[in-house]
C-alpha positions in Angstrom: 61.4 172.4 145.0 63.2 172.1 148.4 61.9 174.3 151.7 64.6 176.4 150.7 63.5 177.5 147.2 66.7 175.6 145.7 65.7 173.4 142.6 65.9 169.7 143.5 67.7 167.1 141.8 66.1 164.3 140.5 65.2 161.2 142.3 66.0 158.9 139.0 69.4 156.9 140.2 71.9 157.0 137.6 76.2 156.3 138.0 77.6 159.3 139.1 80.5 160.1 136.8 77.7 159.7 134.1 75.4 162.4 136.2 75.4 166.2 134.8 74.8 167.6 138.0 77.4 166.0 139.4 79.9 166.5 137.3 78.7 170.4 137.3 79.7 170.3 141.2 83.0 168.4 140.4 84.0 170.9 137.8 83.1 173.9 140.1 85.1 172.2 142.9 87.8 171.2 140.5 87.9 175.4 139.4 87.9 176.4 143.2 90.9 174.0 144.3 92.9 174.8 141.2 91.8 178.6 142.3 93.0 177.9 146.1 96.7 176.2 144.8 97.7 179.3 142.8 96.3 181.8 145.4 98.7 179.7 147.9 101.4 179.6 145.8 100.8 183.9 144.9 100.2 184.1 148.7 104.1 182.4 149.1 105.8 184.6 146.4 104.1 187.9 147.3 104.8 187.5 151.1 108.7 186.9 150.5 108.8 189.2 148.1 107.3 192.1 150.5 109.2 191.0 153.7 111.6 188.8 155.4 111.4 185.0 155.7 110.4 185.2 158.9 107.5 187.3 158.7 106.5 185.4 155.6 106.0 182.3 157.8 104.0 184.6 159.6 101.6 185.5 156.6 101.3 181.9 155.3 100.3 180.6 159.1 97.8 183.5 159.9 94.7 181.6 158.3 95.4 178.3 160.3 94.0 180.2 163.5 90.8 181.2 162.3 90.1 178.2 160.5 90.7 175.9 163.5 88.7 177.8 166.0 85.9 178.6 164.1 85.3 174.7 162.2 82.7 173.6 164.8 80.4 176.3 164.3 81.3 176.5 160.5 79.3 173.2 160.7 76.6 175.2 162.6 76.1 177.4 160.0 76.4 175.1 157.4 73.4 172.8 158.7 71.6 176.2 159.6 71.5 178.1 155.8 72.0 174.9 153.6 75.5 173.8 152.4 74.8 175.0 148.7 74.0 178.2 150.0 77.0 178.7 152.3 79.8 177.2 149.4 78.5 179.9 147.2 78.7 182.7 149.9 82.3 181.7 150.0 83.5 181.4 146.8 82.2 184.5 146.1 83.7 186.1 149.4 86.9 184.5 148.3 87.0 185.4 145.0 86.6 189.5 145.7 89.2 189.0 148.3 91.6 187.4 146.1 91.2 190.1 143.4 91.1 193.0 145.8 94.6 192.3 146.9 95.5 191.2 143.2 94.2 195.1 142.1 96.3 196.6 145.0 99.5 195.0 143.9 99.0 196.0 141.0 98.6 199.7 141.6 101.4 199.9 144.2 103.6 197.8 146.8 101.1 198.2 149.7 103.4 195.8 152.2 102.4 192.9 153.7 99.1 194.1 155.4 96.7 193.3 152.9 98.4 190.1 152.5 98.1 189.0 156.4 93.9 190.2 155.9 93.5 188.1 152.9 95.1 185.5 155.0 92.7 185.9 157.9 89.8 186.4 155.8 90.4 182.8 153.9 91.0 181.1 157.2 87.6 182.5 158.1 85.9 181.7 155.3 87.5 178.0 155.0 86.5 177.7 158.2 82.7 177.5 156.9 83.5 176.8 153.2 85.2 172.7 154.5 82.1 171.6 156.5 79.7 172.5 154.0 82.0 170.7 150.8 81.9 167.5 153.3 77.9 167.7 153.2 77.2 168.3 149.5 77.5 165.0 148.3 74.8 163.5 150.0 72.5 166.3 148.7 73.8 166.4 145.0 73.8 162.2 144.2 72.4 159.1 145.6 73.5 157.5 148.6 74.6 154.1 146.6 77.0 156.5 145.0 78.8 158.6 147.6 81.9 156.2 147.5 82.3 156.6 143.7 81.7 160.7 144.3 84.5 160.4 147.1 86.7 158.5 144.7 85.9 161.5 141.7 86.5 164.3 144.3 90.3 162.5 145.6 90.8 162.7 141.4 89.9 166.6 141.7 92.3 167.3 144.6 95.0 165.1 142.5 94.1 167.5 139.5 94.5 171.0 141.8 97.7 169.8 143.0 98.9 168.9 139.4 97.9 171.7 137.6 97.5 174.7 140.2 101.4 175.0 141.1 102.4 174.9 137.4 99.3 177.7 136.8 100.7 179.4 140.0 104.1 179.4 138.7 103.2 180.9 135.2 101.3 183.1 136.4 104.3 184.8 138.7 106.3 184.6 135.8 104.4 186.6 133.7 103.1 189.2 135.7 104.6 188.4 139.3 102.0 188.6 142.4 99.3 190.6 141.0 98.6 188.2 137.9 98.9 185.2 140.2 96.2 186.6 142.5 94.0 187.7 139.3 94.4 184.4 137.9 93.6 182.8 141.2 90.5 184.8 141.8 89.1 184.0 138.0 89.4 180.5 138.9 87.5 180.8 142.3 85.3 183.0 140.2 84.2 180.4 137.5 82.6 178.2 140.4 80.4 180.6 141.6 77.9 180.0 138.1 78.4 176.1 138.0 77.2 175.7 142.2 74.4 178.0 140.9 73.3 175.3 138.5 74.0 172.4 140.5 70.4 170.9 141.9 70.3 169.6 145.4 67.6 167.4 146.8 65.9 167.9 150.4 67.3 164.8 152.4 64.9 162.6 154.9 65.3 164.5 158.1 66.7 167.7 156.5 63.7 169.7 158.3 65.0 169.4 161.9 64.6 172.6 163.6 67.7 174.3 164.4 67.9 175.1 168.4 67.6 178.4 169.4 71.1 179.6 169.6 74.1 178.3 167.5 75.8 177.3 170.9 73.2 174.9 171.4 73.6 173.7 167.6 77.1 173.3 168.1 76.5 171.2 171.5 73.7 168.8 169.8 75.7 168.3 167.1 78.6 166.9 169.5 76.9 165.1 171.4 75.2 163.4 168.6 78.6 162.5 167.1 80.2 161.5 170.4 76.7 158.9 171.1 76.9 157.4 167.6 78.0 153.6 167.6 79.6 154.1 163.9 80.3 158.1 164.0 82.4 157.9 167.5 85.0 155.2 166.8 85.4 156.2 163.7 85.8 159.8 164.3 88.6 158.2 167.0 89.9 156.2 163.9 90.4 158.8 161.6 92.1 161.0 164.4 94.7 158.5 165.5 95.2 157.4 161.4 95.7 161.1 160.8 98.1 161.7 163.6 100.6 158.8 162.5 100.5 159.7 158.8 100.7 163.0 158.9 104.0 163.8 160.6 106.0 161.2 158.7 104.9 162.0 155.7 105.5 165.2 155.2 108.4 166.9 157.8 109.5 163.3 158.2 109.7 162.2 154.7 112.4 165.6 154.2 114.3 164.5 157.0 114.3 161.1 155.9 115.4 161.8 152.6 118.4 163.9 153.5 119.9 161.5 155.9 119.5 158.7 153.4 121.0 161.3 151.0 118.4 161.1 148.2 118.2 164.9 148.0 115.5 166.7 146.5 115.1 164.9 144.1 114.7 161.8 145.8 112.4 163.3 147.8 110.2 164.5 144.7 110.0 160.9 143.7 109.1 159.3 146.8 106.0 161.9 147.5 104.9 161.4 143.9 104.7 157.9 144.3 102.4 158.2 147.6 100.4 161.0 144.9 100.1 158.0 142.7 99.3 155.7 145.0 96.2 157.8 146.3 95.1 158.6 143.2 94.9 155.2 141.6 92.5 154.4 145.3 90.8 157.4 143.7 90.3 155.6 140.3 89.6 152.6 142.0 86.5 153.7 143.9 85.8 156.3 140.8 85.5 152.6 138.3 83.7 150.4 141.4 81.7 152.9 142.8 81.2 150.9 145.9 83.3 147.8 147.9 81.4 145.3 149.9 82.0 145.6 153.5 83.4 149.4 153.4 83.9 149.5 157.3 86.0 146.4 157.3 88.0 146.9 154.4 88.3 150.5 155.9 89.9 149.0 159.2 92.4 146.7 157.8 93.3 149.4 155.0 94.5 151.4 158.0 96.1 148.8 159.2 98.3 147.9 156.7 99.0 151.5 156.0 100.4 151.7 159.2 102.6 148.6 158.6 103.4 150.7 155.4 104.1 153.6 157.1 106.8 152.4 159.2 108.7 150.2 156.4 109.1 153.7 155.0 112.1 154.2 157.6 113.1 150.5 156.8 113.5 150.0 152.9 117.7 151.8 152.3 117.2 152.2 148.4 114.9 155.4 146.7 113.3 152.7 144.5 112.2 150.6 147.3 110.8 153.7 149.3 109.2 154.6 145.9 107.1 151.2 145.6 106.5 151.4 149.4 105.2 155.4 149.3 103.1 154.2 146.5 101.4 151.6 148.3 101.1 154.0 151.4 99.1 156.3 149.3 97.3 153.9 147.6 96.1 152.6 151.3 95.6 156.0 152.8 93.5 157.2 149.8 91.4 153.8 149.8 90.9 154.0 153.9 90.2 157.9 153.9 87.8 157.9 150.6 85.9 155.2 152.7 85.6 156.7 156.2 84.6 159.9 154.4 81.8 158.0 152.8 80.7 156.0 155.6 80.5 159.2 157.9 78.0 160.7 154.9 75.9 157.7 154.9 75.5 157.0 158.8 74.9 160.9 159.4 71.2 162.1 159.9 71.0 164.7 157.1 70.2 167.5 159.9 74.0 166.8 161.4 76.1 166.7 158.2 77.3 169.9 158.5 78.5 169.9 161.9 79.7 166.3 161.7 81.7 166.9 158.4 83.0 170.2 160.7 84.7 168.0 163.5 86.0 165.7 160.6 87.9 168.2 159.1 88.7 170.0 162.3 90.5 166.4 163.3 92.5 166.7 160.1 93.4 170.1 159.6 93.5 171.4 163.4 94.5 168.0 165.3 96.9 166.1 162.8 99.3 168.8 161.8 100.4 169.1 165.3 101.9 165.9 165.1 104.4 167.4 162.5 106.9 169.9 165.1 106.6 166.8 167.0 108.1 164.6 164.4 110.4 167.0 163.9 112.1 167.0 167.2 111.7 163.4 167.9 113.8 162.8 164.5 116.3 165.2 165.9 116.3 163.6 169.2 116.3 159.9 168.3 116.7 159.2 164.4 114.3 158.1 161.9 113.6 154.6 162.5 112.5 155.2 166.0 109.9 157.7 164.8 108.5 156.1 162.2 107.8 152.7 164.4 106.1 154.8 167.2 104.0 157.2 164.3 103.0 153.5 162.7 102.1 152.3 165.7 99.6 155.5 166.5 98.3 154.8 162.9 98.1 151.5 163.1 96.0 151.9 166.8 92.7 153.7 164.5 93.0 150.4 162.6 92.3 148.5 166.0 90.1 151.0 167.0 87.6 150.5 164.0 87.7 146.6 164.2 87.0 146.6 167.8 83.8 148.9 166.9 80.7 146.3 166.4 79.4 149.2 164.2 82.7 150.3 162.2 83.3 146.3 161.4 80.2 146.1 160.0 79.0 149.5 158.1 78.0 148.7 155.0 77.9 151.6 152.0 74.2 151.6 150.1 73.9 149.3 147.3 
């Protein structure tokens, strides 16, 4: 047993797509993203439905604030309680949200209230919920196996995007808002016993004390990540990577597609062959479980996505941009499934919480910025120009890691 009273899980090595435990905490995370896609997609339809376009923005952005303010000490408490302990909490706090709104829209038309504090309260939660996903792995499989868990968990997120928009979409269909939100909420729900039976194991380390006061958890915990030889430039590598993919991609790809007149269509293509691209990098990891020389192949993977990335505004045919979204995804999954791992395995157990909490603070606070950006500079300049300069951003986090001693030569357990 673990100084927490959690069961542990056993110290025998095995692959981890063959590991019960593992798969246990797959399938629960599988049941909460598939849960999290229709709640998004309910969220979407409810809020039009209730008020004008315009406030419906409103609804849909209202959990973006919380979420980015409150990351960092999400990571706080996550290291602090246990992440086990803290993904259950939420699931669980999500799951009665979801189906208290889902009962009130079914009794009556309350407005768009209760949908702005579901909103809020998922931000909040999420804020905690992403930092302590980022640590389980460690705790739940081997250390020689975190690459192939990163590549099973990018074929989970595939899975939630696949199936929770078509769920989503039934779900409306048959019994509008009210049975998406249900639906969405039994789904969140279903987790909540498999984390129960997952088994964690007590890490080297894992017994730091916390400091007296979460502000001084919160300050450690940056200070360790900022003095780190692998954890800072590749924190830095990530960022930039994320800031020239991000924009281009996704408002960028629309306003690509429309001045190259491939309509929606088109555009449905080209994102699902930078879907397939990351998920085959998914498969590939899942099958390897681990590639020699993770922070070099990391580096030049970003690289070359970069170089992808802005060939994207280059190629004039849909089948061309196809091939070449495919092998941005395919780069971008391999170079993100990596960094993940590498920031798992160089991370004192103590830290994981609060490092996986800047991590995801970097992705889902810092990159989307980039996208109004995009936006404007498109309207302003054209495409091309904009692709070139958000390749070159991503391209700089390549440089960044092979000019780290410590990125260029991380190595993943064996």
């Amino acid at each position: 047993m673990t100084a927490t009273g959690l069961p542990t899980a056993p110290t025998a090595h095995r692959p981890a797509h063959r590991d019960p435990n593992v798969l246990r905490w797959l399938a629960a995370y599988a049941s909460s993203m598939v849960g999290d896609s229709v709640y998004y997609l309910a969220l979407s339809w409810a809020a039009v439905q209730a008020g004008s376009p315009v406030r419906a923005g409103i609804v849909m952005s209202v959990s973006a604030l919380p979420r980015a303010v409150l990351m960092l000490f999400g990571g706080v408490v996550a290291d602090r309680l246990g992440p086990r302990r803290v993904v259950i909490g939420s699931d669980a706090v999500r799951c009665a949200a979801v189906l208290a709104v889902a009962a009130l829209l079914f009794l009556g038309s309350p407005g768009l209230w209760p949908l702005t504090l579901l909103a809020l309260v998922f931000g909040t939660v999420d804020a905690v919920f992403m930092p302590a996903v980022g640590a389980l792995p460690a705790r739940v499989t081997s250390h020689d196996q975190l690459a192939r868990v990163q590549g099973m968990r990018g074929l989970v997120i595939r899975l939630s995007y696949v199936v929770g928009a078509p769920l989503g979409g039934l779900g409306v269909a048959v019994g509008g808002a009210a049975a998406a939100f249900g639906l969405a909420g039994l789904l969140i729900a279903v987790s909540v016993p498999l984390l129960v039976s997952v088994r964690v194991r007590e890490l080297p380390g894992e017994d730091r004390r916390a400091a007296p006061t979460p502000w001084e958890d919160l300050r450690a915990g940056l200070t360790y990540t900022r003095r780190h030889r692998v954890l800072a430039p590749l924190m830095l590598a990530v960022a930039l990577g994320d800031l020239g993919f991000v924009g281009p991609l996704n408002v960028g790809l629309t306003l690509l597609a429309d001045r190259r007149g491939w309509g929606a269509a088109g555009l449905g293509w080209v994102l699902a062959g930078c879907g397939v691209g990351a998920g085959c990098a998914a498969l590939l990891l899942t099958v390897r479980g681990r590639l020699p020389r993770a922070g070099l192949v990391a580096a030049c993977t970003i690289l070359a996505g970069s170089v992808a990335i802005g060939a994207l505004a280059l190629v004039p045919g849909l089948v061309g941009a196809v091939l070449v979204a495919l092998l941005v995804g395919l780069l971008a999954g391999l170079s993100g499934a990596l960094c993940q791992a590498l920031l798992q395995t160089e991370t004192e157990p103590g830290y994981l919480g609060r490092v996986s909490a800047v991590s995801g603070l970097v992705s889902l606070g810092l990159a989307p910025l980039s996208m109004p950006v995009s936006a404007a500079a498109v309207g302003a300049y054209g495409t091309t120009p904009v692709y070139v300069v958000s390749a070159a951003v991503c391209g700089l986090g390549g440089v960044v890691a092979l000019a780290a001693p410590g990125v260029r030569r991380a190595e993943l357990p064996r």
